[in-house]
N, CA, C and O atoms as a Maestro MAE file, in Angstrom:
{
 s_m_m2io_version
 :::
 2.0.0
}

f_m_ct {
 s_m_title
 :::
 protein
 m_atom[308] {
  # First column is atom index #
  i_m_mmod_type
  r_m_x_coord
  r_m_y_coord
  r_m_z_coord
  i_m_residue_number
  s_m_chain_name
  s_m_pdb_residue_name
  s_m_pdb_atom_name
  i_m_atomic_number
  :::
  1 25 7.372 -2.158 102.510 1 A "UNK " " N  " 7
  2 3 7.559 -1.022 103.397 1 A "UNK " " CA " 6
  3 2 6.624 0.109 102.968 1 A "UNK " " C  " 6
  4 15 6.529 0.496 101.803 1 A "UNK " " O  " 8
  5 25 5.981 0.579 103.946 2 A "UNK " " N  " 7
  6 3 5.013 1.663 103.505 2 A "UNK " " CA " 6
  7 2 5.795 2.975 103.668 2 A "UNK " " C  " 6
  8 15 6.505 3.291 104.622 2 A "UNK " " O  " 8
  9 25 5.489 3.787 102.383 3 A "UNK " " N  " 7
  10 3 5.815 5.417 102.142 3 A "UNK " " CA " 6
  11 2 5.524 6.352 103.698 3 A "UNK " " C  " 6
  12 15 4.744 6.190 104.637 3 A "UNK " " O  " 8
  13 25 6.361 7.152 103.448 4 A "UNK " " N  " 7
  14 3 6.570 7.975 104.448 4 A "UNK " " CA " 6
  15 2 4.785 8.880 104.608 4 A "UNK " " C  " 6
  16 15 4.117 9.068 105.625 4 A "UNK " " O  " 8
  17 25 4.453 9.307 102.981 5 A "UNK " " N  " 7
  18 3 3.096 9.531 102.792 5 A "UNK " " CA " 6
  19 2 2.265 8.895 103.503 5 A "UNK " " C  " 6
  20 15 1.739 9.445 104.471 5 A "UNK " " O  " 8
  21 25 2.021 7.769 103.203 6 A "UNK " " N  " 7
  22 3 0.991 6.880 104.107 6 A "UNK " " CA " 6
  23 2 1.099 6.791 105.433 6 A "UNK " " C  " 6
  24 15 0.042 6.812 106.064 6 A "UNK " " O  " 8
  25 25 1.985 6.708 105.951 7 A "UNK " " N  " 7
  26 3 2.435 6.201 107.395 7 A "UNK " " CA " 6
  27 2 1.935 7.475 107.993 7 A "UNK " " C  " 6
  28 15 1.458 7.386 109.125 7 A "UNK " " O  " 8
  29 25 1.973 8.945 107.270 8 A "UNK " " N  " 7
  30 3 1.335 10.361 107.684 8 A "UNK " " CA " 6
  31 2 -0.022 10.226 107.866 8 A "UNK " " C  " 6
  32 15 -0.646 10.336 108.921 8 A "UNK " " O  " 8
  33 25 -0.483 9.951 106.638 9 A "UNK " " N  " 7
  34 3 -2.069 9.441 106.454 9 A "UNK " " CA " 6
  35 2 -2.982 8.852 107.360 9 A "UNK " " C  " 6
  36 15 -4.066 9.238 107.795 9 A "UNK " " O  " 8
  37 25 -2.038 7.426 107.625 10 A "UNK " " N  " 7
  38 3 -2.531 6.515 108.905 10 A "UNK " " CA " 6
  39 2 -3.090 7.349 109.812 10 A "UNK " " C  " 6
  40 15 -4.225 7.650 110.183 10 A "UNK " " O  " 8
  41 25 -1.617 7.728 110.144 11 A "UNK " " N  " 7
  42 3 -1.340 8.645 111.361 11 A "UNK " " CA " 6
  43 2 -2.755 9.755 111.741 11 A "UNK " " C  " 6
  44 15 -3.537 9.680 112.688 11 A "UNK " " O  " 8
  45 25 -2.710 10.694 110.685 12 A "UNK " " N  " 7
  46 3 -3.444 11.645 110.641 12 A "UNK " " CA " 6
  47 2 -5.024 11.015 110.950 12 A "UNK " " C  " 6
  48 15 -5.665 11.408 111.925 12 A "UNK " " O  " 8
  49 25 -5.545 10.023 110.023 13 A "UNK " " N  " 7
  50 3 -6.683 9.690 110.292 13 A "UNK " " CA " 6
  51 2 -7.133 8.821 111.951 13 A "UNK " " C  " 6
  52 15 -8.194 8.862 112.574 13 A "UNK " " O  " 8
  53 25 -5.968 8.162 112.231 14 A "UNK " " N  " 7
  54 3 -6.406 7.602 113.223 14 A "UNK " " CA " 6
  55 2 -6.356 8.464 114.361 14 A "UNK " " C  " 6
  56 15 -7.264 8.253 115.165 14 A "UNK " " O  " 8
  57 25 -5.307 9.656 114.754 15 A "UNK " " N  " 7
  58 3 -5.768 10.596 115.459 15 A "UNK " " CA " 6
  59 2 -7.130 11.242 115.438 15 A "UNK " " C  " 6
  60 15 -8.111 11.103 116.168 15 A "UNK " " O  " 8
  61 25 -6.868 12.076 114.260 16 A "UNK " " N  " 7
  62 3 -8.722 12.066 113.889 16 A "UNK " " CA " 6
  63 2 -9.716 11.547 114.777 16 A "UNK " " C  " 6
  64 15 -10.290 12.157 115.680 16 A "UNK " " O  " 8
  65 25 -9.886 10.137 114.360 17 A "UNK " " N  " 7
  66 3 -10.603 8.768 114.872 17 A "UNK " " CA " 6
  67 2 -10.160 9.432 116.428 17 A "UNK " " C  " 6
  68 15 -10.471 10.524 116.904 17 A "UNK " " O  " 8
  69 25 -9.441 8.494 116.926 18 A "UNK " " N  " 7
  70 3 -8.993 8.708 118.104 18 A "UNK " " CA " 6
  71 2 -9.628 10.313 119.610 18 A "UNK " " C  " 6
  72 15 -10.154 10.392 120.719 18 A "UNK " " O  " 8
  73 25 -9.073 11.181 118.548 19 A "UNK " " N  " 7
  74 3 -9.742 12.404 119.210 19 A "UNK " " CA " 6
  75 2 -11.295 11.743 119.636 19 A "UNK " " C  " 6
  76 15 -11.697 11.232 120.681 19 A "UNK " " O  " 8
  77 25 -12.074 12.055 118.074 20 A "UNK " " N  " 7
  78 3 -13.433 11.987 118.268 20 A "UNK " " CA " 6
  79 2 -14.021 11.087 119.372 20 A "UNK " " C  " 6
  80 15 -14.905 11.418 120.162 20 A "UNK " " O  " 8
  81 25 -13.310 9.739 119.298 21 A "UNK " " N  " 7
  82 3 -14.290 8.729 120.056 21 A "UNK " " CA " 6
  83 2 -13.379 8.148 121.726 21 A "UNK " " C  " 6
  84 15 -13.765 7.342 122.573 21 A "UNK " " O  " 8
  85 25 -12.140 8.941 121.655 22 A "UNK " " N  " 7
  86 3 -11.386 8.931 122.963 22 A "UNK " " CA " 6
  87 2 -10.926 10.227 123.368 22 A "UNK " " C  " 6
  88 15 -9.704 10.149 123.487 22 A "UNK " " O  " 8
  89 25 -11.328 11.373 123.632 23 A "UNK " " N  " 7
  90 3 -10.492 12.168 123.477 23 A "UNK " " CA " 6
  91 2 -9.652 12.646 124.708 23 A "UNK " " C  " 6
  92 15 -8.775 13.507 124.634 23 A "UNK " " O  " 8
  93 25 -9.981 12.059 125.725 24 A "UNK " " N  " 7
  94 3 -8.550 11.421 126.837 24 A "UNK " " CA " 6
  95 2 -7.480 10.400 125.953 24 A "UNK " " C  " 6
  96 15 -6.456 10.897 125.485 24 A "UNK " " O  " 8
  97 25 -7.666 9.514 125.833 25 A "UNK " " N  " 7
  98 3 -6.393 8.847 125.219 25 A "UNK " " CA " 6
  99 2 -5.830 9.768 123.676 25 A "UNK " " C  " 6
  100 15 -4.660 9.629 123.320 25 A "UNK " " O  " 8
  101 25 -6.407 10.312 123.194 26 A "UNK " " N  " 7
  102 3 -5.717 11.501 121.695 26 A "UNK " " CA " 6
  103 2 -4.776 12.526 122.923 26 A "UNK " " C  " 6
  104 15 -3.610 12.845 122.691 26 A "UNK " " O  " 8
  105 25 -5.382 12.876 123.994 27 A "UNK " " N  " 7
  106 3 -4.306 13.873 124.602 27 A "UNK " " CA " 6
  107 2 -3.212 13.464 125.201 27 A "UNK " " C  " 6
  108 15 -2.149 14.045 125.416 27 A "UNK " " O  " 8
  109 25 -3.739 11.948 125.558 28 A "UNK " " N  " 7
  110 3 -2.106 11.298 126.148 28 A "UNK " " CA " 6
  111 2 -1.228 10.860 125.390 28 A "UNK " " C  " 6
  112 15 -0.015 10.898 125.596 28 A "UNK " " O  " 8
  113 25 -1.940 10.287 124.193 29 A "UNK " " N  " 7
  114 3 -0.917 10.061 123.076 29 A "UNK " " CA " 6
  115 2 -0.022 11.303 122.762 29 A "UNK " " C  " 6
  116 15 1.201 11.198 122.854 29 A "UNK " " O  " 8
  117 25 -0.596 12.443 122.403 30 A "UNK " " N  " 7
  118 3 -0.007 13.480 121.694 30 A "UNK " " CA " 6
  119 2 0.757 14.234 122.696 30 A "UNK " " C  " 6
  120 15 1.513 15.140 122.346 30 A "UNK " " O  " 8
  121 25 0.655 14.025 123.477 31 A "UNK " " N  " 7
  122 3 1.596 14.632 124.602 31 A "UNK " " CA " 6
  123 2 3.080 14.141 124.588 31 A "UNK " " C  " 6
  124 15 4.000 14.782 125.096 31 A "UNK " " O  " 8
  125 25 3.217 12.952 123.960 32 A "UNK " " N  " 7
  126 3 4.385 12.449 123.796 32 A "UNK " " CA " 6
  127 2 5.166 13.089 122.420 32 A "UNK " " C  " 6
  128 15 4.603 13.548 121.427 32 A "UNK " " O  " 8
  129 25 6.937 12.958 122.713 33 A "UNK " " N  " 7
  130 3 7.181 13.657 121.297 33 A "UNK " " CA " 6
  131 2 7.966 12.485 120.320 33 A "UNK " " C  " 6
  132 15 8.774 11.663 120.754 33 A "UNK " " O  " 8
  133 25 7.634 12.583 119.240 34 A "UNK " " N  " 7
  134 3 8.700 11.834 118.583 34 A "UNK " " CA " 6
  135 2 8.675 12.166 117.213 34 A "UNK " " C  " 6
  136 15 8.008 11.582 116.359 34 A "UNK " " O  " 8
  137 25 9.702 13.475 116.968 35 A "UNK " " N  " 7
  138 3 9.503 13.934 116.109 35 A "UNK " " CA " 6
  139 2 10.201 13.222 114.053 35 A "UNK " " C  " 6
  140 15 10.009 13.653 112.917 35 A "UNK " " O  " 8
  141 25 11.018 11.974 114.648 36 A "UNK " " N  " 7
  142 3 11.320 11.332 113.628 36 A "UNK " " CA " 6
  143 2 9.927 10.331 113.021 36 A "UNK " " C  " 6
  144 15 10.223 9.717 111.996 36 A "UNK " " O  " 8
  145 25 8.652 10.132 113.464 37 A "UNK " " N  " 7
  146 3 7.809 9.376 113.134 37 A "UNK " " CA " 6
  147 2 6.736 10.142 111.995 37 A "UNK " " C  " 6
  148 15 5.936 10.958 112.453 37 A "UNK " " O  " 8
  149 25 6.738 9.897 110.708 38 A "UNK " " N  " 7
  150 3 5.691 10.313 110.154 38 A "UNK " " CA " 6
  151 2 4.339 10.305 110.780 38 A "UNK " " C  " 6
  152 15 3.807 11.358 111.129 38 A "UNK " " O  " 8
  153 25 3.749 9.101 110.935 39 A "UNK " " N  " 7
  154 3 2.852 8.367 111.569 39 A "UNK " " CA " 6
  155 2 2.267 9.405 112.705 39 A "UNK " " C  " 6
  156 15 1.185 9.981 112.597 39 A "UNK " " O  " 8
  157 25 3.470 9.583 114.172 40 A "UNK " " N  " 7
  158 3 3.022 10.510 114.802 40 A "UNK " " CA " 6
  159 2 3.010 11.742 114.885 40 A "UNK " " C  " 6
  160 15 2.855 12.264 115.989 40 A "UNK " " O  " 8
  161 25 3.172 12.511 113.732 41 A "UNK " " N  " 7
  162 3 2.872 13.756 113.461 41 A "UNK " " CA " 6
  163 2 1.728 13.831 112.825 41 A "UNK " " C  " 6
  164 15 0.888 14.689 113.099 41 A "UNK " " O  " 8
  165 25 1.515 12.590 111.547 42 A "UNK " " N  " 7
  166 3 -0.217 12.688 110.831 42 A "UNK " " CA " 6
  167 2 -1.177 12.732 112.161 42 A "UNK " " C  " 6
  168 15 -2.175 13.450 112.105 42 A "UNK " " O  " 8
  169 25 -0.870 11.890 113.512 43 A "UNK " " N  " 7
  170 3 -1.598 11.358 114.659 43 A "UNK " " CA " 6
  171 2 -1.819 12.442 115.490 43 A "UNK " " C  " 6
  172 15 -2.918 12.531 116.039 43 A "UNK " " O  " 8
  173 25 -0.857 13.394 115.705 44 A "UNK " " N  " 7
  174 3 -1.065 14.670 116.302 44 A "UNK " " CA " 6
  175 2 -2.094 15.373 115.550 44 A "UNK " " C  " 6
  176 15 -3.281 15.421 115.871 44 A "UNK " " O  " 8
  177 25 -1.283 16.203 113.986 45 A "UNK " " N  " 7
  178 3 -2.459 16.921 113.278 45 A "UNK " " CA " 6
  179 2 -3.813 16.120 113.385 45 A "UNK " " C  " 6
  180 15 -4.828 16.762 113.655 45 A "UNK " " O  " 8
  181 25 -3.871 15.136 113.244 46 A "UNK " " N  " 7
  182 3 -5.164 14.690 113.068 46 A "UNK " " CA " 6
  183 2 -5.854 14.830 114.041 46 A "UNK " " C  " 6
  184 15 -6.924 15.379 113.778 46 A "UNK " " O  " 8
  185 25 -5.669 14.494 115.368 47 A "UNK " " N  " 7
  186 3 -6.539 15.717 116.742 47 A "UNK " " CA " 6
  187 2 -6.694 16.973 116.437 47 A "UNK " " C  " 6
  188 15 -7.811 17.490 116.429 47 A "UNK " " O  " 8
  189 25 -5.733 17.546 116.185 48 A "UNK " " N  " 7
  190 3 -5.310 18.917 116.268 48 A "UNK " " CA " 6
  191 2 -6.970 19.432 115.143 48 A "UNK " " C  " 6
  192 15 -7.949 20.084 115.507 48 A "UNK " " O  " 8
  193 25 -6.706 18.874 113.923 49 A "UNK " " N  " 7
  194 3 -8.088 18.976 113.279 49 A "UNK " " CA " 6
  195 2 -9.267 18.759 113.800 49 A "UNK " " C  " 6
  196 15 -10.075 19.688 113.785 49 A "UNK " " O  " 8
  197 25 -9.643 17.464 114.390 50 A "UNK " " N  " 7
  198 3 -10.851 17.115 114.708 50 A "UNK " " CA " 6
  199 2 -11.001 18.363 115.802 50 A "UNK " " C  " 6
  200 15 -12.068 18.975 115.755 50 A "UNK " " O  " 8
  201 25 -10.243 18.686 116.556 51 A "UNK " " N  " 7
  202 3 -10.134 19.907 117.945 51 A "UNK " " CA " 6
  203 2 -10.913 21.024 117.270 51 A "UNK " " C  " 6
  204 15 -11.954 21.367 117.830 51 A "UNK " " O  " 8
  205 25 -10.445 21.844 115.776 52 A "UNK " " N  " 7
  206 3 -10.773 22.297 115.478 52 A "UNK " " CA " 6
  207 2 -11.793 22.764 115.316 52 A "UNK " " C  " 6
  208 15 -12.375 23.746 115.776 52 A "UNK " " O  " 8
  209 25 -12.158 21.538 114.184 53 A "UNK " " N  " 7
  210 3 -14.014 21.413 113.837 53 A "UNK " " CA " 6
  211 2 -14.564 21.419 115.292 53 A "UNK " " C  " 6
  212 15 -15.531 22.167 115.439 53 A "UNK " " O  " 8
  213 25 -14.293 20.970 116.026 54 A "UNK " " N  " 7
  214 3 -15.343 20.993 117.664 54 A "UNK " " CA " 6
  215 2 -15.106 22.602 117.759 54 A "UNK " " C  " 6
  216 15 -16.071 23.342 117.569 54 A "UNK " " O  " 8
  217 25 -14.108 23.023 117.986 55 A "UNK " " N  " 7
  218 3 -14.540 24.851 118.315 55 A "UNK " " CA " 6
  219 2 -14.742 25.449 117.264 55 A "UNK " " C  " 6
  220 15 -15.106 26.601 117.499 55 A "UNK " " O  " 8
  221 25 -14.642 25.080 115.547 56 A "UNK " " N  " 7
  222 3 -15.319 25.799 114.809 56 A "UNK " " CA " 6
  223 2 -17.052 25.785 114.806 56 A "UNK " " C  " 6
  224 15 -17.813 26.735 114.619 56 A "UNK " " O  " 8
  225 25 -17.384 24.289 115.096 57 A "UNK " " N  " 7
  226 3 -19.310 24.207 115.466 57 A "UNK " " CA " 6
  227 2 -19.556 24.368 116.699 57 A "UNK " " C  " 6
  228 15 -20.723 24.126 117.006 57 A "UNK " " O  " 8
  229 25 -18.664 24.793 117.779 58 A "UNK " " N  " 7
  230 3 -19.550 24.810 119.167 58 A "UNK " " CA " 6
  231 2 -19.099 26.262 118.871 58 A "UNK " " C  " 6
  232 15 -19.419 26.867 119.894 58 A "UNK " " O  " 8
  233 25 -18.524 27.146 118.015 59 A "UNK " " N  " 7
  234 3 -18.540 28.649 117.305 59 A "UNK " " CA " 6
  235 2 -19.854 29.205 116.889 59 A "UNK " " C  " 6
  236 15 -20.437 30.278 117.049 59 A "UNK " " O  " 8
  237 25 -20.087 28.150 116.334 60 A "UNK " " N  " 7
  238 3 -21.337 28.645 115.465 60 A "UNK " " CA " 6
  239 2 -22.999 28.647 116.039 60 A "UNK " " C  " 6
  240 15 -23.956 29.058 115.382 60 A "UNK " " O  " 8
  241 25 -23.056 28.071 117.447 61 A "UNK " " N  " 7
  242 3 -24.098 28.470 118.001 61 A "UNK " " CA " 6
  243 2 -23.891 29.930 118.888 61 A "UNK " " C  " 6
  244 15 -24.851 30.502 119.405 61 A "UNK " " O  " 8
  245 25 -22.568 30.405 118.973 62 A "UNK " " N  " 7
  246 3 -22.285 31.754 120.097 62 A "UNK " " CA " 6
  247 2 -22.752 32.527 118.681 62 A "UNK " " C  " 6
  248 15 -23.833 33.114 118.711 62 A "UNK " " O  " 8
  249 25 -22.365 32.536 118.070 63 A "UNK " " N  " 7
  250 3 -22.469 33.740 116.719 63 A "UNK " " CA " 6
  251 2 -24.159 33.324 116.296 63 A "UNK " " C  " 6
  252 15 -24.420 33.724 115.161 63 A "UNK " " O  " 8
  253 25 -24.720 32.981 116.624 64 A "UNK " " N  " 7
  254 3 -26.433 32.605 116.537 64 A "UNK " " CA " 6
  255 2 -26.763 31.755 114.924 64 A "UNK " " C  " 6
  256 15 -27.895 31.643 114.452 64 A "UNK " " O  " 8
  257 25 -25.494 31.226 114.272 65 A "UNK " " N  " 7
  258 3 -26.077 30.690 112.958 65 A "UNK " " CA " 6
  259 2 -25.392 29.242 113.599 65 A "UNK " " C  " 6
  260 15 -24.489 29.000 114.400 65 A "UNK " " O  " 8
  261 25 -26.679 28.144 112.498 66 A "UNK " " N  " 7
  262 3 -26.763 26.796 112.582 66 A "UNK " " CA " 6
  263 2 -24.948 26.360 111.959 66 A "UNK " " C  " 6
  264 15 -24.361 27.026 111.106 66 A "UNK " " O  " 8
  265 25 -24.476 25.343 112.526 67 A "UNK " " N  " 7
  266 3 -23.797 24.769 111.756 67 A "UNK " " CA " 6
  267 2 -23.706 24.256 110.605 67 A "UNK " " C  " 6
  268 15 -22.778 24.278 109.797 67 A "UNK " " O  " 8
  269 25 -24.924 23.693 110.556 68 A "UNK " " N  " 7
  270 3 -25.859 23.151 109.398 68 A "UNK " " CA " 6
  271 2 -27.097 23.835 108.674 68 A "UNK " " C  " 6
  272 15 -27.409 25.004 108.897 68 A "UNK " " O  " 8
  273 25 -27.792 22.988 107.765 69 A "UNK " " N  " 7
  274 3 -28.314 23.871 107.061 69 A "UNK " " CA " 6
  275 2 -29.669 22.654 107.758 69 A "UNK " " C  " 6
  276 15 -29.826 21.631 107.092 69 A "UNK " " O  " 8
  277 25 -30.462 22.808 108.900 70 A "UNK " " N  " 7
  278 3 -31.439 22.338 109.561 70 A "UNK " " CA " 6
  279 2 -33.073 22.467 108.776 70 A "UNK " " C  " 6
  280 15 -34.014 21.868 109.295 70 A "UNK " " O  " 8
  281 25 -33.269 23.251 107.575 71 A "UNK " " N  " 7
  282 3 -34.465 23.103 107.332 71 A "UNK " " CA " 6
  283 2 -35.235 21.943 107.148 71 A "UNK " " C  " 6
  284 15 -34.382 21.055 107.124 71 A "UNK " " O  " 8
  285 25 -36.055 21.549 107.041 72 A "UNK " " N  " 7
  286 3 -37.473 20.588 107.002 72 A "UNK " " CA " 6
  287 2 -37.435 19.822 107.800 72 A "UNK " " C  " 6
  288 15 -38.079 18.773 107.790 72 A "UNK " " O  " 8
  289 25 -36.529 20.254 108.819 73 A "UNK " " N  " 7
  290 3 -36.201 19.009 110.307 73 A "UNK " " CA " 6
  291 2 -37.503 18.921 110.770 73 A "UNK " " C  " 6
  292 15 -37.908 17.876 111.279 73 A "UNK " " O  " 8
  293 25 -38.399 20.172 110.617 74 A "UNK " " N  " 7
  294 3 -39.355 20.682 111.829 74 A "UNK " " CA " 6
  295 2 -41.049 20.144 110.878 74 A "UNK " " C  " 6
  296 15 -42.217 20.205 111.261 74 A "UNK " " O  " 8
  297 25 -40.559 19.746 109.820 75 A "UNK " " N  " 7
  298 3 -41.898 19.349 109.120 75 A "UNK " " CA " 6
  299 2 -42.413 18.009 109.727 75 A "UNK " " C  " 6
  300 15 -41.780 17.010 110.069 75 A "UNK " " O  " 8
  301 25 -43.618 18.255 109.756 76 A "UNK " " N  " 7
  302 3 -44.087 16.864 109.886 76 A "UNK " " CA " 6
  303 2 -44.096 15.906 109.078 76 A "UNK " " C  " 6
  304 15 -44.431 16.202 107.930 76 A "UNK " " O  " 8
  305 25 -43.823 14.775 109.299 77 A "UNK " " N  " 7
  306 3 -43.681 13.259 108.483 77 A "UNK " " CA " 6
  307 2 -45.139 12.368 108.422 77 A "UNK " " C  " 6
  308 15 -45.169 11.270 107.867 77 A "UNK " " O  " 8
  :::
 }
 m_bond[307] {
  # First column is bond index #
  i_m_from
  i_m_to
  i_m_order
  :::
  1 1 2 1
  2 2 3 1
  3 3 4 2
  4 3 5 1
  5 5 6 1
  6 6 7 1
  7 7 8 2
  8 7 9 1
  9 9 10 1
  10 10 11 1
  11 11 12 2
  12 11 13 1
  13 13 14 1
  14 14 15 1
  15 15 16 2
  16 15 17 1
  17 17 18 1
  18 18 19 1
  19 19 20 2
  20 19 21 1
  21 21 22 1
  22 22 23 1
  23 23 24 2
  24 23 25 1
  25 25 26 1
  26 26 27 1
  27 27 28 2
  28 27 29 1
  29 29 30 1
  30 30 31 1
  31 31 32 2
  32 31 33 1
  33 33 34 1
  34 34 35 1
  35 35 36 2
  36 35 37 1
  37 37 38 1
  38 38 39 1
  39 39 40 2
  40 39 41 1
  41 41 42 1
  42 42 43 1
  43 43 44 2
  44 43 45 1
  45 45 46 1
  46 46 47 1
  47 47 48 2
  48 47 49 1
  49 49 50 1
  50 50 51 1
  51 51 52 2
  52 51 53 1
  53 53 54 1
  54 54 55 1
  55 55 56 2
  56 55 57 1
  57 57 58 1
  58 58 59 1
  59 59 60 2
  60 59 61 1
  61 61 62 1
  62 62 63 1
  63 63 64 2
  64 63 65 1
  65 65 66 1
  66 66 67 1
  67 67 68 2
  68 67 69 1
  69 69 70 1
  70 70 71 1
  71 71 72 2
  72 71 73 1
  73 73 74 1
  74 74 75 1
  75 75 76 2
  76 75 77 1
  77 77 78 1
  78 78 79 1
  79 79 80 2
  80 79 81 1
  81 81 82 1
  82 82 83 1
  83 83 84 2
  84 83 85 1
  85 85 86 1
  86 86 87 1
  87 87 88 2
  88 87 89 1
  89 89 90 1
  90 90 91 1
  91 91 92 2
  92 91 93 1
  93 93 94 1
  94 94 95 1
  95 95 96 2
  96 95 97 1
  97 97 98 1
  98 98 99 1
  99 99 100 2
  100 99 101 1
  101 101 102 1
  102 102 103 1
  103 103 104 2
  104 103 105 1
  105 105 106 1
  106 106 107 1
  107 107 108 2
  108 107 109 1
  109 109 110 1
  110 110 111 1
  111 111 112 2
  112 111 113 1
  113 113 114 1
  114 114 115 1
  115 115 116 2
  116 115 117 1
  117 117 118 1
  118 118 119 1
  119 119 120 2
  120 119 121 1
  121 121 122 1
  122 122 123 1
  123 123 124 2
  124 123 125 1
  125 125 126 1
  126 126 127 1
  127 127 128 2
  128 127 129 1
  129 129 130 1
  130 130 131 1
  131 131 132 2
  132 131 133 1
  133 133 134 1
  134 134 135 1
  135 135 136 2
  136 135 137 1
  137 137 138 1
  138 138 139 1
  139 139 140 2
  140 139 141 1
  141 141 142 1
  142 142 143 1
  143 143 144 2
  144 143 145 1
  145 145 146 1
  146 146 147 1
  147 147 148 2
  148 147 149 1
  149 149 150 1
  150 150 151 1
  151 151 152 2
  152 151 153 1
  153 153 154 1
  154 154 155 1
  155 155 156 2
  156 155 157 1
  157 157 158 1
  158 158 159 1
  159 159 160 2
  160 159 161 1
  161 161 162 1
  162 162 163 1
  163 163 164 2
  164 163 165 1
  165 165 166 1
  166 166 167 1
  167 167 168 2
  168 167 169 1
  169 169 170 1
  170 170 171 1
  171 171 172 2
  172 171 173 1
  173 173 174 1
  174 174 175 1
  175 175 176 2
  176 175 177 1
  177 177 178 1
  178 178 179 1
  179 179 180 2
  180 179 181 1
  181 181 182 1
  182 182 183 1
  183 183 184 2
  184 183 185 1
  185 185 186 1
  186 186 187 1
  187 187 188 2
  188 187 189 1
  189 189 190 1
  190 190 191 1
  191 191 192 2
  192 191 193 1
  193 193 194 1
  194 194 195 1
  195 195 196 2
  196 195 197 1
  197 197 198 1
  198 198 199 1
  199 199 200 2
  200 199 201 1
  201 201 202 1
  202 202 203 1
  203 203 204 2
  204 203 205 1
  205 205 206 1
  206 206 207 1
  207 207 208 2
  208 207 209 1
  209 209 210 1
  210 210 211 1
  211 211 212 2
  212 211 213 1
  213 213 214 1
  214 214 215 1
  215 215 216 2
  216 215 217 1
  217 217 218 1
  218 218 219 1
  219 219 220 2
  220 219 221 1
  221 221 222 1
  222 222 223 1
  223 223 224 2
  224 223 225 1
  225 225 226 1
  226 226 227 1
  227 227 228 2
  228 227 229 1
  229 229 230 1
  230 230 231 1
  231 231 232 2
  232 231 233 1
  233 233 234 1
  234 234 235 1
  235 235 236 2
  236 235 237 1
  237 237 238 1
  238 238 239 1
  239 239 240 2
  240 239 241 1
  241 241 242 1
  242 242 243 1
  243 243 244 2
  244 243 245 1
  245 245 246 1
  246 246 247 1
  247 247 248 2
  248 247 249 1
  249 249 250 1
  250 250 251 1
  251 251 252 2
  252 251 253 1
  253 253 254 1
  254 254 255 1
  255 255 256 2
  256 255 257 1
  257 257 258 1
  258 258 259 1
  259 259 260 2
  260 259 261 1
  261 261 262 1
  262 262 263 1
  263 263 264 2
  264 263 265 1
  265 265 266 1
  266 266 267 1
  267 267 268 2
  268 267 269 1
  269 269 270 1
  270 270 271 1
  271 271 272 2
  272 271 273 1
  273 273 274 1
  274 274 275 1
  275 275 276 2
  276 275 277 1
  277 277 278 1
  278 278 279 1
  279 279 280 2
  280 279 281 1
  281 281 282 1
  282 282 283 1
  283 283 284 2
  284 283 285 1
  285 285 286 1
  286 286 287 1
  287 287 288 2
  288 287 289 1
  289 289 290 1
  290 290 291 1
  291 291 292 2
  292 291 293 1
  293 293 294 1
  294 294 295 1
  295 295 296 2
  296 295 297 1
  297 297 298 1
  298 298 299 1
  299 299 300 2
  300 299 301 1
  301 301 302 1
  302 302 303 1
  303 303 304 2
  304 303 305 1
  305 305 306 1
  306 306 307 1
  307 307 308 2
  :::
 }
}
């Protein structure tokens, strides 16, 4: 039987996952409630994060600095 820990973990990362590369199916999932499931609360936060990082870097071009640190992109090879 897996720990209540892990089953969060799962959870959390595969939302994560999920957001990034579905992020129609992360909103239909999480729309549902079930608040006795470790699993789907790691699965919620874990959108809820990836959501984040997307409006913390699509932030950072309105405020005029890189997300990243882009130097020697522009050098020639």
């Amino acid at each position: 039987m897996e720990t209540d820990e892990k089953l969060y973990m799962q959870g959390f990362n595969n939302g994560y996952l999920i957001a990034k590369h579905d992020p129609e199916l992360a909103a239909k999932l999480t729309t549902q409630t079930n608040d006795q499931s470790d699993y789907f609360q790691g699965l919620v936060l874990g959108k809820q994060e990836y959501d984040k990082e997307v409006r913390e870097w699509a932030r950072s071009f309105t405020k005029g600095k890189p997300a990243r640190d882009d130097k020697g992109l522009e050098k020639e090879r």
